[in-house]
N, C-alpha and C positions, 0 to 999 in steps of 0.2 A: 504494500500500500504506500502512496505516494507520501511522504511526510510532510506536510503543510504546521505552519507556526502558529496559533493563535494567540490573540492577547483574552482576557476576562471582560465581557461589559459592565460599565458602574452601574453599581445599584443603582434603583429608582429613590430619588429623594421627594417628599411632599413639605414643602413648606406648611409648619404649621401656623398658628397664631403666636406662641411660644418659642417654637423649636423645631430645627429639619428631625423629622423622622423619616427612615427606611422600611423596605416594605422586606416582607420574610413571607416563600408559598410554600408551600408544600403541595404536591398533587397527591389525588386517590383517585386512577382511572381505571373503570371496568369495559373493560373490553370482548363485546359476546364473541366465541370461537364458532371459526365458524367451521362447520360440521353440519354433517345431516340428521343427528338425531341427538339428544339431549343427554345432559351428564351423565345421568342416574336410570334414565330407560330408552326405550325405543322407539320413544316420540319424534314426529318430523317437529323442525326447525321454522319450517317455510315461515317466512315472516307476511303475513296479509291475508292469511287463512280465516274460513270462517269464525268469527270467537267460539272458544272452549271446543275446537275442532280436534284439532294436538293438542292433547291430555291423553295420558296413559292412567291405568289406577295407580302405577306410583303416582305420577304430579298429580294427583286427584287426593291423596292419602290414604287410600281405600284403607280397612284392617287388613295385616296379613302382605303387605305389600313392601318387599325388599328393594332396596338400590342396589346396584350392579355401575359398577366404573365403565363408562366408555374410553376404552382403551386408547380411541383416535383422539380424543380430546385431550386426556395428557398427552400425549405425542403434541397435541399441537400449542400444548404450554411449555414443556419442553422445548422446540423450536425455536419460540418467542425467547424463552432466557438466555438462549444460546445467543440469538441474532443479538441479545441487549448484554453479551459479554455478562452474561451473572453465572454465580456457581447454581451447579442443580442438585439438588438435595437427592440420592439414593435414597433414603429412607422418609417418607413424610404420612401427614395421617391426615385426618377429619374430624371436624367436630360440630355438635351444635350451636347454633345461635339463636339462643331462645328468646322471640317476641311473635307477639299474636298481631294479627291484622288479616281484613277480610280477603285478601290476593296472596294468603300463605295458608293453605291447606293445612302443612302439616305445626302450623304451628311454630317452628323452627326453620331456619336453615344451615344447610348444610354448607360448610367453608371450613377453611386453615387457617387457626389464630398461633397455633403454640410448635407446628411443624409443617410450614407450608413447601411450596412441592420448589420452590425457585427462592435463591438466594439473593444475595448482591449483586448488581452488574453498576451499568453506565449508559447515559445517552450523551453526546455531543449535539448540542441544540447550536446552529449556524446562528446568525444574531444581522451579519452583513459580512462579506468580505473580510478575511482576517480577524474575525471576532467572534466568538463564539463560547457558549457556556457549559462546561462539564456538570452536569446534572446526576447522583448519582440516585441509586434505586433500589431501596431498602429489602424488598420482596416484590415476590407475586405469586399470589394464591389463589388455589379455584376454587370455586363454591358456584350454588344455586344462585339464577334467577328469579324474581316473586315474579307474583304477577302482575295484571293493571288493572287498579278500580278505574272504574267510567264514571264522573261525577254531573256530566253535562247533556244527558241524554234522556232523562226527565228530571221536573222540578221536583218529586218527590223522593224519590229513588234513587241510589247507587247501582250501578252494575259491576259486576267483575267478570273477566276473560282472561281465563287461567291457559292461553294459547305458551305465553314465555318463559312457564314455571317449570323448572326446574333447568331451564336451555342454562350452559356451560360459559359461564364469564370466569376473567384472569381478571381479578385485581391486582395492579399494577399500582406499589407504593413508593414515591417516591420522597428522598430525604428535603428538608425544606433548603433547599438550593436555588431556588427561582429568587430573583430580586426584583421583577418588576412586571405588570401588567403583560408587555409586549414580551416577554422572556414565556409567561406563561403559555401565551395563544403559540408560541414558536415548539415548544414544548410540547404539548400536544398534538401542534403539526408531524413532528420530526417521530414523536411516537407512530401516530397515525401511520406517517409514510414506513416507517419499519414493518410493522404489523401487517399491512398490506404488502408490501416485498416479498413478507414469509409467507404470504398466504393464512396468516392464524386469525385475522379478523377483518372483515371488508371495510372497515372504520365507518359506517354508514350512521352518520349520528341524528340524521333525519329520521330514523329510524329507531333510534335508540341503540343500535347497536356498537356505538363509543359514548360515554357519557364521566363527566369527571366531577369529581368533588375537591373545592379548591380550599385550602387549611390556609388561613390569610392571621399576620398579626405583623404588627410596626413593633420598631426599635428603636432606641437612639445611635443617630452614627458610631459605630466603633463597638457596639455590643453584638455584633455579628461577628466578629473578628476575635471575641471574646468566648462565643459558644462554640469555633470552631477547634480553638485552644482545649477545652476543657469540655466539649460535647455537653454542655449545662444547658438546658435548653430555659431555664429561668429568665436566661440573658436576652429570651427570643420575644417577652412578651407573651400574651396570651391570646392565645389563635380563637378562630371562630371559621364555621364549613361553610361555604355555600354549597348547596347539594345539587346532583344531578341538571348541572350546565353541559349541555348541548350543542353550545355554537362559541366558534370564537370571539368572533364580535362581543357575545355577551358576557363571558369570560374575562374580556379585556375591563369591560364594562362596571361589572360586575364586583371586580378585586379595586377599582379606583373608590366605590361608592364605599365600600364596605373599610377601607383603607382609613378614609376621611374620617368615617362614621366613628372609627375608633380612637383615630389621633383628635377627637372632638370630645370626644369621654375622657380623656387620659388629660387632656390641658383642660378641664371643668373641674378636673381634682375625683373624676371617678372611675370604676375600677371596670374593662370589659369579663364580662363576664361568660366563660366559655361556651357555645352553644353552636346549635346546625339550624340556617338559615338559608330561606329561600331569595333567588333575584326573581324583583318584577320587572321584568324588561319596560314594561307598558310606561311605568312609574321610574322607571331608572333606583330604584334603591331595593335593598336587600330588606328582609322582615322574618322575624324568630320565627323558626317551626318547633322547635324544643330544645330540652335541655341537651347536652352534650353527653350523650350516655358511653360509658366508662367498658371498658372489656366486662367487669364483675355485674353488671346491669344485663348482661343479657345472659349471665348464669351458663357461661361456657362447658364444655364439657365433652370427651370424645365420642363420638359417636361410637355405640354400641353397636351398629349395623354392618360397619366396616370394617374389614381388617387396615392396618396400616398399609401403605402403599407404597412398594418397592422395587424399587424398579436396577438393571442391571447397568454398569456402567457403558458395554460395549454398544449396547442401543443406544446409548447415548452419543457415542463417539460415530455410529453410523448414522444418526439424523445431521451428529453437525459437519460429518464427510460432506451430506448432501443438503446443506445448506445454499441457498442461491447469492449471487453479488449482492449485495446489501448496499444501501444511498451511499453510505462515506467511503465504501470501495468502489460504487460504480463512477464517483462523480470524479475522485485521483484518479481513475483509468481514465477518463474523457480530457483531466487536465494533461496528463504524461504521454496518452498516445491519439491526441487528434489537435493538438497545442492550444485547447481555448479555455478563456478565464475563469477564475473562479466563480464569478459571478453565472457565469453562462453555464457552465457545468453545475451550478446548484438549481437552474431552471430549466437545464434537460434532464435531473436526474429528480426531480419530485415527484414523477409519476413515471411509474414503473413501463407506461404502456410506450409515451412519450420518450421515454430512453430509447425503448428500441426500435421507435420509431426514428429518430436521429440517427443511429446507427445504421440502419436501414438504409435511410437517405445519402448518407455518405459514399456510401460504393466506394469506387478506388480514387475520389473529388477530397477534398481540401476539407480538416475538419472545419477551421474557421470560419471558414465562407459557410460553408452547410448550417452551423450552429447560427449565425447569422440571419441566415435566409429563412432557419424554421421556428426561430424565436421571434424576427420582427414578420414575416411575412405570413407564413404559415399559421402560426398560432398566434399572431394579433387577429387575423381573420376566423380563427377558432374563434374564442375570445369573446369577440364581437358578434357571432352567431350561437355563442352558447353548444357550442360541440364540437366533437374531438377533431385531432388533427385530421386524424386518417379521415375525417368525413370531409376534408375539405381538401386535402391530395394526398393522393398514394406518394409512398417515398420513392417508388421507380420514376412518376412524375418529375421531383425534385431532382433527384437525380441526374436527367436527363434534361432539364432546365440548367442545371449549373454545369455540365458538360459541355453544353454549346454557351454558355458564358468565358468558364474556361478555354475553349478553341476559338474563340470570337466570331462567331457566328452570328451572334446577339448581343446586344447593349444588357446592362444590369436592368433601367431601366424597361428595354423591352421583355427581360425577363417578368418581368409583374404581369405586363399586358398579357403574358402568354398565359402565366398560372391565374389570370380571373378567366383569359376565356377557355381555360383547363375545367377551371371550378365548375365554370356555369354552363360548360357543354358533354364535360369529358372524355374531348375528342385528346389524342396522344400530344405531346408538346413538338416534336421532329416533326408532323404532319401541320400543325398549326401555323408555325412556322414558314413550312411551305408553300400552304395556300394561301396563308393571308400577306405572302411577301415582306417579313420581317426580318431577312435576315439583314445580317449585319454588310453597311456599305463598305469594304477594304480596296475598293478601287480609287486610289492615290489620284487618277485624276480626276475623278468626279468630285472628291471630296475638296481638292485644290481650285477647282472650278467655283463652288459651293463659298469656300474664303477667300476667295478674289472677291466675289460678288459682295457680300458681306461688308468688306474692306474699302470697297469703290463706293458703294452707299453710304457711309459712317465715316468720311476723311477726318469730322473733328474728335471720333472717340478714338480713332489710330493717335493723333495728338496725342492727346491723354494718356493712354496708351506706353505711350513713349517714353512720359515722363514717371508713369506709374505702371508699372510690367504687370502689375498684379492686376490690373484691367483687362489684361489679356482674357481671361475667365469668360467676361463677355460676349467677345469674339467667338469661343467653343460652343458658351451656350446657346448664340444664333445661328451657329451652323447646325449643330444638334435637333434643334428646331426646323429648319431649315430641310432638314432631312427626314425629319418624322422621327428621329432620335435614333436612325438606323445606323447613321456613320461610324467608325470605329474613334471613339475617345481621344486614346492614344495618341491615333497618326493628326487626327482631327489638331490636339495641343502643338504635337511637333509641326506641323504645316504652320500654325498660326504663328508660332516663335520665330519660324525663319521669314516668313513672310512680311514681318512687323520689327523682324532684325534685334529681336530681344537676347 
């Protein structure tokens, strides 16, 4: 892997009334595996199923009704530790978490508080060019999904659809290493895109199937530098959750409001008080849903249903054989062997499909010009239609666009003209070309003819000209024009410089 330097980005400071205070996150993201059928039975997954269609009599509670480990689903938490550099635990177990509500059947769910299945690892969250935040990552444990009440479907009544109970989430806990709003939403991102790499979660959070709970508390400058000495987390303030955020934007949103809301308590002379809180996007501010309940609050304990769960090392070493390029390795390959920036390799390489659509498009052409051409041209035109690259040109298109750029056949310019009438016809670009007479003018005397004329009309910008070379510019762009932009650039400059005797 290519060794790249980064520096740390500064923390987020909020000017209070009193005193700069810093912000401290911590994330808890649950992430649904995706899989076809659920942790514990043999229920489908399909997400948009009729309600309470997928239920099995385990997610139902029935009496008499055993869990069973789906064996693909550890494999595919597994995967995920591996891909986030964490140790994976040989030995881990299960246990209850005991609370009642009307979209938990049994009562309890099942998860990993005291021996979860994934250790320590790391994410590198990119921040901009050369900056970027080591993030590290405490655990990640599986457990059940509840289900979902329906509160807005009569005025009388609640509903429940026990379709997503018991389906297989990795909570994903990260240490409080985030320092600022914009670190968080990056964080997530960078999760997201790993998780999608491995294939262990489609991050679909419109769906609920990525959702994060954000542990937010301020400090004063220099008490973070303090807890990182001594691991004292007294130093950090006293955190408070916003639970089950869904979108970045609100996230970002979300940790500013709730930021304020406590450095406004703390300079009034009062104390936050630890708690899980919801954002109202509607209203921009955050508002309690309860107390902050303690591991002892929900009466832990292992599950008696389960044996401990053990697994061997050599499966281990055979998933992460077959592990795929992962974002920080694919994005050093794109800088080391197609020579483009860092910037541009972190915007071909956030989507896994867009990489290899890049790669794709390159053929045996220049990576620079290709990353180029498929970041402003190709996917500004995504972008602006709201769909993927490939829906708006195949990469053999590209390909075959910047080859007759490369032989000069065509202007850059004319390259555009070709890939909208690509877009909007999908006729070949070699054929487009041909019939619609765009290739590129290389005939020395046409194009000589072209700036004489130019030059004989404009005696007093020649002047000008004269006294300022850098006027010359002029001259190219009215021959280019001139031509319908078919002329070759190049000779198009060098004709005008001797002509004008620069």
């Amino acid at each position: 892997m290519l060794d790249l330097t980064y520096a740390p980005p500064k923390p987020k400071v909020i000017a209070g009334a009193k005193h700069d205070w810093e912000l401290v996150i911590g994330m808890e993201v649950h992430a649904q595996v995706a899989s076809r059928a659920k942790l514990f039975s043999g229920a489908s997954t399909q997400f948009g199923a009729e309600p309470n269609s997928n239920v099995s009599f385990v997610d139902a509670a029935m009496p008499g009704m055993l869990p069973v480990i789906n064996d693909f689903c550890v494999e595919q938490a597994v995967r995920t530790g591996l891909g986030l550099k964490a140790q994976i635990n040989l030995w881990s177990a299960f246990d209850r978490k005991n609370y009642f509500y009307p979209d938990l059947p049994q009562g309890y769910q099942i998860s990993q508080l005291y021996h979860p299945l994934v250790g320590e690892g790391e994410i590198l969250v990119d921040m901009e060019p050369g900056i970027a935040r080591k993030v590290r990552i405490e655990r990640i444990h599986m457990e059940q999904d509840a289900g979902k009440s329906i509160h807005d479907m009569d005025p009388n009544m609640s509903f429940v659809d026990l379709n997503r109970t018991g389906v297989a989430l990795m909570e994903i806990v990260s240490r409080p290493d985030i320092r600022g709003p914009e670190e968080a939403a990056a964080y997530v991102t960078k999760l997201r895109q790993i998780l999608r790499y491995l294939g262990t979660c489609d991050g679909n959070m419109q769906n609920g199937n990525l959702r994060a709970d954000v542990n937010i508390s301020v400090c004063r400058p220099g008490d973070y530098e303090k807890y990182m000495e001594s691991q004292d987390f007294s130093h950090l303030g006293t955190r408070c959750e916003i639970k089950n955020m869904n979108s970045m934007r609100f996230i970002q949103q979300a940790i500013e409001h709730e930021a304020r809301r406590q450095i406004a308590i703390l300079e009034g002379g009062g104390e936050v008080v630890q708690e899980t809180r919801l954002y109202d996007p509607d209203k921009g501010e955050t508002r309690s849903m309860r107390s902050k309940e303690e591991a002892h609050d929900y009466r832990y304990f292992p599950d008696p249903d389960l044996l401990p769960l053990t697994i061997e090392q050599a499966w281990v070493d055979e998933i992460e054989a077959n592990l795929p390029e992962l974002p920080d390795e694919k994005k050093a390959r794109f800088i080391r062997d197609y020579g483009v920036t860092e910037y541009d390799a972190s915007v071909l390489t956030a989507d896994l499909d867009l990489a290899a659509y890049f790669e794709d498009s390159v053929g045996a052409g220049d990576g620079k010009k290709t990353a180029n051409w498929v970041i402003n041209e190709v996917l500004g035109r995504a972008n602006k239609a709201e769909v993927t690259a490939r829906e708006i040109a195949t990469p053999q298109a590209n390909a075959e666009i910047l080859a007759m750029v490369a032989n000069d056949e065509i202007s850059t310019k004319i390259a555009k003209d070709v890939l909208e009438i690509h877009i909007e016809t999908g006729r070949a670009p070699a054929e487009i070309v041909e019939t619609e007479g765009m290739k590129q003018v290389t005939d020395t005397g046409a194009i000589e003819a072209a700036v004489d004329q130019i030059i004989a009309d404009n005696p007093a910008q020649v002047e000008k000209a004269k006294v300022n070379p850098k006027l010359a510019g002029w001259f190219v762009g009215q021959v280019m024009k001139a031509t319908g932009g078919k002329a070759n650039p190049k000779a198009v400059n060098e004709i005008v410089q001797a002509r004008l005797e620069l």
